[in-house]
C-alpha positions as a printed NumPy array, in Angstrom:
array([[-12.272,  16.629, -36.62 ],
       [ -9.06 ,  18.426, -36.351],
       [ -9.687,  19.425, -32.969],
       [-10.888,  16.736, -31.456],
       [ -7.696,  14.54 , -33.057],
       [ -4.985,  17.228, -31.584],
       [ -7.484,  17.027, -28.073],
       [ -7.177,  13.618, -27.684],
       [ -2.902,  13.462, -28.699],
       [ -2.966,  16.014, -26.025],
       [ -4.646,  14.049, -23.37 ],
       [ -2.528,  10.731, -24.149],
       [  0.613,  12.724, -24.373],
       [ -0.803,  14.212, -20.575],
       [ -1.573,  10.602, -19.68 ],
       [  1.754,   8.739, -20.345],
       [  3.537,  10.287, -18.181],
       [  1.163,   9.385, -15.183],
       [  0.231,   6.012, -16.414],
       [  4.54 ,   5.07 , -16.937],
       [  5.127,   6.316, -13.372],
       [  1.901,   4.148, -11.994],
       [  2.771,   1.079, -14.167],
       [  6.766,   1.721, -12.556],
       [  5.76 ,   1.824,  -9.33 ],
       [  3.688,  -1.182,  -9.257],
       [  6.449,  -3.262, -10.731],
       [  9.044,  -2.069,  -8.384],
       [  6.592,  -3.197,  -5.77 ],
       [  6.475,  -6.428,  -7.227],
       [  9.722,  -6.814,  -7.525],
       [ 10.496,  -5.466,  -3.947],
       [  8.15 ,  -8.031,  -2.846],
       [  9.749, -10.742,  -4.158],
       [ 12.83 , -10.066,  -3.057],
       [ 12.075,  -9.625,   0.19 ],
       [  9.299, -13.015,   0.945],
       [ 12.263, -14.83 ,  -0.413],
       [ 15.618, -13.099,   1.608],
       [ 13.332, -13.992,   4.636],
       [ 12.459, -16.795,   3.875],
       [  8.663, -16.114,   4.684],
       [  5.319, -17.258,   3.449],
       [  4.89 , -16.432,  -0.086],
       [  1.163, -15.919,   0.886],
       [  2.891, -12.903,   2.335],
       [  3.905, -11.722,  -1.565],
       [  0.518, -10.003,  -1.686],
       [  0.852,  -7.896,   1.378],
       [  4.307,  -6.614,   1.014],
       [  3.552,  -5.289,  -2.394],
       [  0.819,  -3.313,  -1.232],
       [  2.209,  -1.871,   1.759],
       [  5.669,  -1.224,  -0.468],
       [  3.58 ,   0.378,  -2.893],
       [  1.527,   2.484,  -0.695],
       [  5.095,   3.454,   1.221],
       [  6.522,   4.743,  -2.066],
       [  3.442,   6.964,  -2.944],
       [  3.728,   8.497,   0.496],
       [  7.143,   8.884,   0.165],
       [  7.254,  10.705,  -3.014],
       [  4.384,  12.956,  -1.909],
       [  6.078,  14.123,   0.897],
       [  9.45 ,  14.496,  -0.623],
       [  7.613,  16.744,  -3.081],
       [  6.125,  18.85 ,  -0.296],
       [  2.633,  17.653,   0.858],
       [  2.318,  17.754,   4.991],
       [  2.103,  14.065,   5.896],
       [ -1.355,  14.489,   6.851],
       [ -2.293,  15.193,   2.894],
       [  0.323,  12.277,   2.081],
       [ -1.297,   9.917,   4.183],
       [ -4.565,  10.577,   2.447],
       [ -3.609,  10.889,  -0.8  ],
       [ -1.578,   7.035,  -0.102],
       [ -5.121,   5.598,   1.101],
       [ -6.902,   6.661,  -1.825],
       [ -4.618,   5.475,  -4.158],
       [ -5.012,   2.229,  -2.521],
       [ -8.847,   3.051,  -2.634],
       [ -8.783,   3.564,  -6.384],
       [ -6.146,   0.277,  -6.826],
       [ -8.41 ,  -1.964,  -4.979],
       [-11.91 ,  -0.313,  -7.069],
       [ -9.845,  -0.849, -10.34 ],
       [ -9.153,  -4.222,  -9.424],
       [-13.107,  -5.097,  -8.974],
       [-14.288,  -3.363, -11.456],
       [-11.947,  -3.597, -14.582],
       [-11.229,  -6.932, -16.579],
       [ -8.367,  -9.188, -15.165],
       [ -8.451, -12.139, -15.776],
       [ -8.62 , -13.401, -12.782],
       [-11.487, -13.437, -10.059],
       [-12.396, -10.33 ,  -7.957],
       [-11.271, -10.479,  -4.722],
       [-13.232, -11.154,  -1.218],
       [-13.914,  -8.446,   0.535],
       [-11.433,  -9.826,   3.155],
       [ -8.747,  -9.483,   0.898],
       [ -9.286,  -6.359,  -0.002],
       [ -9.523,  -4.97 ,   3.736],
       [ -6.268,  -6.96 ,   3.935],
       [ -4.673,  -5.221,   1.119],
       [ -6.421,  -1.523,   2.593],
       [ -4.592,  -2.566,   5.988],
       [ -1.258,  -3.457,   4.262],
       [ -1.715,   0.164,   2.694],
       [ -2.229,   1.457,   5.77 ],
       [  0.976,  -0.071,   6.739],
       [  3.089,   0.861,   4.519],
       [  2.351,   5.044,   4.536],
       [  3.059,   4.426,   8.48 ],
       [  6.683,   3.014,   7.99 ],
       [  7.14 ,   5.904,   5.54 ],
       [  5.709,   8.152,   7.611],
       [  8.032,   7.095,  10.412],
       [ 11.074,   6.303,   8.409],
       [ 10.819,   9.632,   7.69 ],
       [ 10.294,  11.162,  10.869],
       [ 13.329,   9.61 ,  12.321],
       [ 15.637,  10.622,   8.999],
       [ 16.009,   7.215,   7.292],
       [ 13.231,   7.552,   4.563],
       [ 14.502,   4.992,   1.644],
       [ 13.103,   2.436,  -0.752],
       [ 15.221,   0.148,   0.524],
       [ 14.517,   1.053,   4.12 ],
       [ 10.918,   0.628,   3.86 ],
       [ 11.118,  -2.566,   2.144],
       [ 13.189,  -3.851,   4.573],
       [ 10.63 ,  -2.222,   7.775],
       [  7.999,  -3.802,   6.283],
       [  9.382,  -7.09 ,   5.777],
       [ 10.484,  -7.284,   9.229],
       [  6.902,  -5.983,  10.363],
       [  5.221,  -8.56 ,   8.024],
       [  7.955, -11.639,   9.011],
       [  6.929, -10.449,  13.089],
       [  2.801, -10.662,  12.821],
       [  2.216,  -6.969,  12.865],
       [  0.892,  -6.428,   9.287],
       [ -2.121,  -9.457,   8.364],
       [  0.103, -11.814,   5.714],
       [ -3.197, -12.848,   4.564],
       [ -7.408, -12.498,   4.773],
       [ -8.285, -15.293,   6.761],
       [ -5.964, -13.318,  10.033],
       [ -7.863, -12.381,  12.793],
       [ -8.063,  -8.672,  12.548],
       [ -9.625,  -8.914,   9.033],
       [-13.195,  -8.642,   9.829],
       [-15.306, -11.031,   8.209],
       [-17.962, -10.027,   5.834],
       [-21.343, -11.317,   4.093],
       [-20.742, -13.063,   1.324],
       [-22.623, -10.175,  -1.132],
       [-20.103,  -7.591,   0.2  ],
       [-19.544,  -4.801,  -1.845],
       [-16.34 ,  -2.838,  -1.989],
       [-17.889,   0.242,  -0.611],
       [-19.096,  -1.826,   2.271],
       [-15.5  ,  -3.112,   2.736],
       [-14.197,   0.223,   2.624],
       [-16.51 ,   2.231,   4.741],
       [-15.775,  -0.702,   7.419],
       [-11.835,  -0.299,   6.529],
       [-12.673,   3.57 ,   7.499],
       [-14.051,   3.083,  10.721],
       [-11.429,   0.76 ,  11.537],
       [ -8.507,   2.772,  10.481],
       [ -8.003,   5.414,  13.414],
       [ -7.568,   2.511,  15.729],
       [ -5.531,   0.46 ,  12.977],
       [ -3.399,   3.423,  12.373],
       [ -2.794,   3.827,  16.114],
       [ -1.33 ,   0.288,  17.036],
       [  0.721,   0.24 ,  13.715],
       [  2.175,   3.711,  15.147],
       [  2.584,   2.821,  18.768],
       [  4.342,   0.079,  17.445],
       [  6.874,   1.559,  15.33 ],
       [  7.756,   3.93 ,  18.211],
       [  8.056,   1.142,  20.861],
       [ 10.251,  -0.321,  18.492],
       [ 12.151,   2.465,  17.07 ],
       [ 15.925,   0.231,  17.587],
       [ 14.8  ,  -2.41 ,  15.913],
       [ 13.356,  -0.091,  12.863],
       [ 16.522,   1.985,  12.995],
       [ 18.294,  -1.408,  12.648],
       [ 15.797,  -2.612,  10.062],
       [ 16.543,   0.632,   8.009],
       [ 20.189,   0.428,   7.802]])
């Protein structure tokens, strides 16, 4: 009985530390968000999108800044977002799950937001700040889908499950990931400008 007592202290005291740091970075991304619909003034439908794409920019930040290449980052961003958007259909809310629409939009918005980290970083301006600001500029120009009834959210049946959702959002992501980067290179003034 001993054991198992001092196993499980051991495993919350593990826990915490992961659990603070998850529960902090969601509400800085919530925060962020905020912030940012209403300095530009944009939809607050656009709340939802931001936050993911903030989020899933500060996880790729920090795992690069801790050493991971950027391909490992970028993976390690995604399924984070993976596990956010399973936790969110799966575990008591509150609230009603949402459409499989929403969650591609929320994968794509993840998607996003590793790519302006990715880039911030290539071009030496890597920042919360700076990606909050990228992003809020990318969502407040059309380039990131503010919500899931935008065109390039597929639609799906109405029994979707989240692994169809996500096994579409993979086979849509090399192309996704492709126009969100030719886009932050074509624009690379307006990004450094962003950033400042």
């Amino acid at each position: 009985m001993r054991k198992r007592r001092i196993l499980a202290l051991s495993l919350l005291a593990c826990l915490l530390p992961l659990t603070s740091g998850i529960f902090l970075l969601y509400r800085y991304a919530e925060t962020a968000a905020g912030e940012e619909v209403v300095r530009r003034a944009i939809r607050s439908r656009s709340y939802d999108t931001i936050k993911h794409a903030v989020a899933s920019a500060r996880v790729y930040t920090i795992l690069s800044t801790v050493g991971l290449p950027a391909a490992s980052a970028d993976e390690l961003s995604f399924r984070f977002g993976y596990f956010n958007e399973w936790a969110e259909a799966n575990l008591p809310r509150g609230w009603p799950r949402d459409s499989a629409e929403e969650t591609y939009k929320d994968l794509y918005s993840n998607l996003a937001g590793a790519a302006v980290a990715r880039r911030l970083g290539e071009i030496g301006h890597a920042s919360a700040r700076s990606e909050v600001r990228v992003i809020g500029w990318m969502m407040s120009c059309g380039e990131i889908p503010g919500s899931a009834d935008d065109g390039r959210v597929p639609r799906f049946p109405a029994v979707s499950t989240l692994r169809m959702t996500i096994e579409q959002f993979e086979r849509d992501k090399p192309q996704l990931q492709e126009t969100l980067t030719t886009f932050l290179a074509t624009h690379e003034q307006e990004v450094l400008e962003k950033a400042q």
